[in-house]
N, C-alpha and C positions, 0 to 999 in steps of 0.2 A: 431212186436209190432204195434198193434192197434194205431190210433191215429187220434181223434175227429176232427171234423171241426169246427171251433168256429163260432158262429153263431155272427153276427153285431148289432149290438146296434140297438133297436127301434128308432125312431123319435124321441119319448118323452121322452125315456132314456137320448138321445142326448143333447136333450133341458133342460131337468132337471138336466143334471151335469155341463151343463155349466153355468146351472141360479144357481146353490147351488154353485158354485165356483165364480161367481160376485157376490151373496150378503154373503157368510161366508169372502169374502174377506174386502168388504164395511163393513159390522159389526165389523168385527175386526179394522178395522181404525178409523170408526166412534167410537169406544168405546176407543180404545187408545187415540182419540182428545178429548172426550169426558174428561176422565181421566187427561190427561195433560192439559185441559183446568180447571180442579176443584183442581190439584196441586198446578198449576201455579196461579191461583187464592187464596190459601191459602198462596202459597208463598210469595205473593204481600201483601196481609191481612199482616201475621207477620211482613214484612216488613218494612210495614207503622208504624204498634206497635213500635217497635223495635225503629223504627226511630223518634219516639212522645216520649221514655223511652230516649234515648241517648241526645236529645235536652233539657229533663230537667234535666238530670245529668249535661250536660257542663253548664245550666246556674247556674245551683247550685254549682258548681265549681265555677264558675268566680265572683261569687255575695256574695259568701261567701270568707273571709280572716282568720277568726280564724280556726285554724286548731281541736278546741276542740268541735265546731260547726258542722264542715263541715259535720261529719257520720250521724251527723240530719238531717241537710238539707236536704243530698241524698237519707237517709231513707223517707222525704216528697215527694220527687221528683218520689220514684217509687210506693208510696203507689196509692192504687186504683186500678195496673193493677193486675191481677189477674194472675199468671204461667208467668210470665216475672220476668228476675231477673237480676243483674246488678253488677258490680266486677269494682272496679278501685286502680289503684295501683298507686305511684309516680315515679318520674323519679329512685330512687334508690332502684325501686323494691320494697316496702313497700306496701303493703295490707292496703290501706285507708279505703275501704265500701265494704261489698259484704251483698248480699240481705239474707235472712232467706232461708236455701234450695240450696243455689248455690254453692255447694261444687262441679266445674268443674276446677279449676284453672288447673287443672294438662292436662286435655283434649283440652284445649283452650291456652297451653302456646307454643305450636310449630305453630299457627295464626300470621297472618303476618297483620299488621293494614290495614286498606282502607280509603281512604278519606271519602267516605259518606255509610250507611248503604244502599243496594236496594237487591231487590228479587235474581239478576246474582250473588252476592258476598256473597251472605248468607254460611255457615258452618256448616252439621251434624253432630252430635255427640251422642253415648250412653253411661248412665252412671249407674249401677245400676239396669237395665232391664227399663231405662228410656232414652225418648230420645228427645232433645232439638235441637234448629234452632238459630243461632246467627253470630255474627261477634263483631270484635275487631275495635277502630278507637283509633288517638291519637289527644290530647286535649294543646295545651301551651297555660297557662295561668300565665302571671307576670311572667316572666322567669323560671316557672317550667311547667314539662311535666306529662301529667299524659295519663294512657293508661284506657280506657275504654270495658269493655267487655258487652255485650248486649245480653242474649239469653230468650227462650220463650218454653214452656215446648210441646213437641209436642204429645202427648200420643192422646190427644182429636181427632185434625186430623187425626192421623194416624186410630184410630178405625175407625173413620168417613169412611174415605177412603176405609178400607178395609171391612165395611157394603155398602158403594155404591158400589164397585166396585163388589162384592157378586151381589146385587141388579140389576145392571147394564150388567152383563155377561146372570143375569136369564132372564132378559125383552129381552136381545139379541138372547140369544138362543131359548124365543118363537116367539119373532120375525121372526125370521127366517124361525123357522117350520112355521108357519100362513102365511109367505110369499111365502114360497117353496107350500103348500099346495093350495094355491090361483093361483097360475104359474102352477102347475100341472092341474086344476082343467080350467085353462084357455088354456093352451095348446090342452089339451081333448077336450073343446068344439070348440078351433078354427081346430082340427084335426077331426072334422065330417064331412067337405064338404068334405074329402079325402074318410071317410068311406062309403060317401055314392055313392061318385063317383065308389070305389071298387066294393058296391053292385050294381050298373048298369050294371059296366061291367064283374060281376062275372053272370049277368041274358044272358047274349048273349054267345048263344049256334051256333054251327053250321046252324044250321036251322034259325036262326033270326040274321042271319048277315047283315041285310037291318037294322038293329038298331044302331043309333047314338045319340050320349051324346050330350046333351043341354050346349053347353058351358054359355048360357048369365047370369044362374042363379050362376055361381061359381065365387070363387072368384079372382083375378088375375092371385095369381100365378098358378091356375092351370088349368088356359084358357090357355094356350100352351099344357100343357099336354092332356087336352081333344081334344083339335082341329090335336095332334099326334095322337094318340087313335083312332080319328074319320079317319083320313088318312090311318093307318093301316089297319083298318076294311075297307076301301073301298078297299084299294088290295087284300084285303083277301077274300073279297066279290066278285072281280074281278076275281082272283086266282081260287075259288071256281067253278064263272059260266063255265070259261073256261077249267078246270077241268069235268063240267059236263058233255061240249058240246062235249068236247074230247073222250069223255069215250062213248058217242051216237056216235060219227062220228066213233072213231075205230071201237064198234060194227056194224055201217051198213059198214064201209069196210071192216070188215074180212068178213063180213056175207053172202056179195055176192059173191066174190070167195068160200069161203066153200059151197053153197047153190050151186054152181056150179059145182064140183065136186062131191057133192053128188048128186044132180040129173043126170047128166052124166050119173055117175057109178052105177047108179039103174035102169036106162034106160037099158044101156049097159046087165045088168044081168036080164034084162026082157025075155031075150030068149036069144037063142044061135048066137050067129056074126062070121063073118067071119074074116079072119087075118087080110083084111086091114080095117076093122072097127072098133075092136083092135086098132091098131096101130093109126089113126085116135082121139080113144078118149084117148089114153097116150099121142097125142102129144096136142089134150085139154085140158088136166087137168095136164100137164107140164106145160103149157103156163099159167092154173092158178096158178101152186104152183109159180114158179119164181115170179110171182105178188105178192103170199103169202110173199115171201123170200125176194124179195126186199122192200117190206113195211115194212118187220121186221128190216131190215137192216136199213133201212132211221129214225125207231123209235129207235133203239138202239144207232145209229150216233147222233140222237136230246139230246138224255137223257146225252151220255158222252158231248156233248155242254154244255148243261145246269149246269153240276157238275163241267165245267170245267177240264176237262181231254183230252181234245185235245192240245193235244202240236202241236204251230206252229214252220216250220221249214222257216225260215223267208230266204229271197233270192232276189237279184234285180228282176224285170219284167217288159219286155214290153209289155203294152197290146195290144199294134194294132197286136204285133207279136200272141198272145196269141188268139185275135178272130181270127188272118187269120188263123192260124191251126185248131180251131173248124169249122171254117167256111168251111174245107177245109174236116171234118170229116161231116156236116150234110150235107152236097150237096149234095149229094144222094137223101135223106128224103126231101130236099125243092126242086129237079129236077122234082119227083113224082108227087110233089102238082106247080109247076110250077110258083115259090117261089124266087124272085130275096133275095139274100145278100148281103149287100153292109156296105161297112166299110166308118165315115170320121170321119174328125177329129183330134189332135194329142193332146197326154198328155204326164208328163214326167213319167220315169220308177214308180213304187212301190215298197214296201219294202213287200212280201206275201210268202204265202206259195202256191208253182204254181199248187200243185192238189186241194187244196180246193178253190181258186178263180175261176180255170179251170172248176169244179164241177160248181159253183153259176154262170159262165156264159153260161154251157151248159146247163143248168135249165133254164134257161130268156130262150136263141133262141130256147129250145126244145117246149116253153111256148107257144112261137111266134108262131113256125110252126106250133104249135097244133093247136091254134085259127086262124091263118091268114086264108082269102081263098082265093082261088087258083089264080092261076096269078099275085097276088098282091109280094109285098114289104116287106125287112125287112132292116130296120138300123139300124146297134150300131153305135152310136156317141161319139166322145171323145173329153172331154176338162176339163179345170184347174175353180173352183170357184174364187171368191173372196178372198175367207178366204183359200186358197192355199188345197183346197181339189180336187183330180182326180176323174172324174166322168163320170160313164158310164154308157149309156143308152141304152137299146134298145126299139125299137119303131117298129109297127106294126098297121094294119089299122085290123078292124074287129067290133064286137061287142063293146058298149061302157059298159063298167063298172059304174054303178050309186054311187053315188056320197057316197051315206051310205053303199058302201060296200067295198070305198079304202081302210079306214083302218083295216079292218080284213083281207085283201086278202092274207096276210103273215099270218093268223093263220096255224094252224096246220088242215088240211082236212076240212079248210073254201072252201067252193064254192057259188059265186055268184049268179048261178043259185037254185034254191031252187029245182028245181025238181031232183037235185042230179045225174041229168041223165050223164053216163059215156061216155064223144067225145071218150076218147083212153084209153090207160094204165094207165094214170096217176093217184096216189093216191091221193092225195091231201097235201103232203108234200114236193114238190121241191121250193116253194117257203117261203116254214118254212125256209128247211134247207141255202137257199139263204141267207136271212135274219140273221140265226145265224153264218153262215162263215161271212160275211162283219161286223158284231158287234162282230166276235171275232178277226178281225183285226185293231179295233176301226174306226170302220164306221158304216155308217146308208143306210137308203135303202130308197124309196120311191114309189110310182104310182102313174100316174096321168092318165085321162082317159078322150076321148070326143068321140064327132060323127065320126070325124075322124080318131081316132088313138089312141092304148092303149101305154103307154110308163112305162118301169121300169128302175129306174137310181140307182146305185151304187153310194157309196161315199166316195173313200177310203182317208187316211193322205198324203200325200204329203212326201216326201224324210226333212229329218232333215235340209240338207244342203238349199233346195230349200227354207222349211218355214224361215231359219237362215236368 
């Protein structure tokens, strides 16, 4: 069974459900306060009514003594209010006055009195498809009691209520779309300096990788992002040239070994040779393929570095132990050129892998003895940094290396000579591969170079125990 990848919310999807979700939320509240603010406001209105109808009922009670009077009086007391109506009874339950219309006694007889009429104590009730707002209070006057009922027809409000609140939902809900539409419509144009930043860098192709984004003209937040962008692009720009130069330097190094064996061997088949002439140019063009063969090896060694596919086989080492048996393997090769070795120095063991360190320090003194000339000097020196790092150097007196060309001398079939011209065998990779054995036992590498003396130092971690 198939099954889709769901694709992420746009930016402005993003920003638009969460602006529609802070204002359908604020609408909603503001229209509920809204609401209960024009209830509570009616409620306070009757209130007040209610409580200006019940004030002249009790003085019409207390001011009146005849009892054949009194239904007058109370009928004066509530004439004029209009939907208010008024019920009072005696102490022995007797129906004294009730208003024209106020047939609730039955709705209003399980109310329990209150001291004063206000908007918190008020009482709903429907009677008839009609519905009314009141309260009961009790009255002693001359040692009789009478019970007061006070209510106020509420039909008016409620339609009121329920044409605002109609009204009030409608102005909301365009509100909201004209707010959501104004937020969309501002997101869009605050999301163009992204769009256009996309189309700069949707224009840089391969070939116009020298192009960088103008951070000063964007807006904050996306001067980091451009200033990364523009970072990118310089590695990639980097990447790119030494890529090219790679791809030049391998073709003129395969080029001249194969340019060698083919001419050789067309020479050779210019006429007829003899057996040791023969043999002569197999063991030339032996001598080039092994150069073929080892170059290819040392590009195959770099590529599994690179991917990471070297696994170290990690071991104590000592290195002074470790140059005196290389030391003990070139002596031959520096007897020839008449090549002193000499070791000082002391550091404490490492934690490596003893053929690839073994490898990056036969590369350095193979380096040496390439370049040194004759009779002179070679040192590895050994000692501890500062910052608890082992560091080994070798140094050799020769040519000086200028200044703009230390740090490429670890590229890949970099050579500081420009005329390319070949002292020995070497391809131009023993000190790549240097460089990535010591940074893949987390160290670094250095050169430094003067009139006197070219020097390469290693730099490996220190023992856990040692940095502890």
């Amino acid at each position: 069974m198939m099954t889709t990848e769901r694709r992420p919310l746009s930016l402005t999807a993003r920003v638009m459900v969460f602006v529609a979700l802070a204002i359908g939320i604020s609408l909603v509240l503001i229209g509920n306060l809204v609401l209960g603010a024009v209830e509570r406001h009616f409620a306070e209105q009757d209130a007040d009514e209610l409580a200006v109808i019940h004030e002249a009922v009790a003085q019409a009670l207390q001011s009146t003594d005849d009892p054949l009077r009194l239904p007058e009086a109370l009928s004066r007391a509530v004439s004029g209010h209009h939907g208010v109506y008024s019920q009072v009874w005696n102490d022995r339950g007797q129906l004294v006055f009730a208003s024209l219309g106020a047939d609730f006694a039955q709705a209003i007889a399980a109310l329990s009195p209150v001291k004063r009429i206000h908007a918190d104590n008020l009482t709903t009730w429907h009677i008839d498809g009609n519905s009314y707002r009141g309260g009961i209070t009790r009255l002693v006057n001359d040692r009789r009691e009478y019970r007061i009922a006070t209510a106020i027809g509420m039909d008016f409000h409620l339609h009121f209520l329920q044409e605002f609140r109609r009204s009030l939902w409608l102005i909301m809900l365009l509100t909201g779309g004209v707010t959501l539409l104004a937020a969309w419509f501002g997101v869009h144009q605050g999301h163009a300096p992204l769009r256009g930043l996309s189309d700069e860098m949707r224009s840089i192709q391969a070939d116009r990788l020298h192009i960088r984004l103008d951070s000063r003209n964007l807006p904050l937040e996306l001067q980091d992002l451009a200033a990364a962008f523009n970072q990118m692009i310089g590695r990639l720009e980097d990447s790119f040239t030494r890529l090219s130069h790679f791809s030049a330097d391998i073709a003129h190094e395969l080029r001249t070994p194969l340019t060698n064996l083919i001419t050789q061997t067309q020479v050779a088949l210019g006429r007829a040779r003899t057996l040791d002439e023969y043999r002569e140019l197999l063991y030339s063009n032996l001598e080039e393929q092994e150069r073929l063969a080892k170059m290819v090896n040392d590009m195959l060694w770099l590529a599994k570095s690179d991917h990471g596919l070297l696994k170290l086989v990690q071991v104590p080492l000592d290195l002074a132990s470790e140059v005196r048996q290389l030391f003990d393997f070139f002596e031959a090769l520096a007897e020839e050129k008449h090549i002193t070795l000499s070791l000082e120095g002391q550091a404490p063991a490492v934690s490596g892998d003893r053929a690839m360190l073994r490898r990056a320090i036969s590369n350095l003194l193979s380096n040496a003895i390439r370049y040194t000339p004759a009779g002179k000097w070679i040192r590895v020196r050994l000692s501890t940094t500062i910052n608890d790092m082992v560091a080994l150097s070798v140094i050799n007196p020769g040519l000086e290396i200028h200044a703009e060309h230390l740090p490429n001398v670890f590229d890949r079939f970099y050579r500081a000579d420009p005329s390319r011209a070949r002292q020995s065998e070497g391809a131009g990779l023993g000190l790549a591969i240097v460089r990535s054995i010591v940074e893949t036992h987390g160290g670094r590498v250095e050169a430094s170079s003067d009139q006197h003396a070219t020097s390469f130092t290693l730099y490996l971690p220190a023992p856990e125990e040692r940095r502890g």
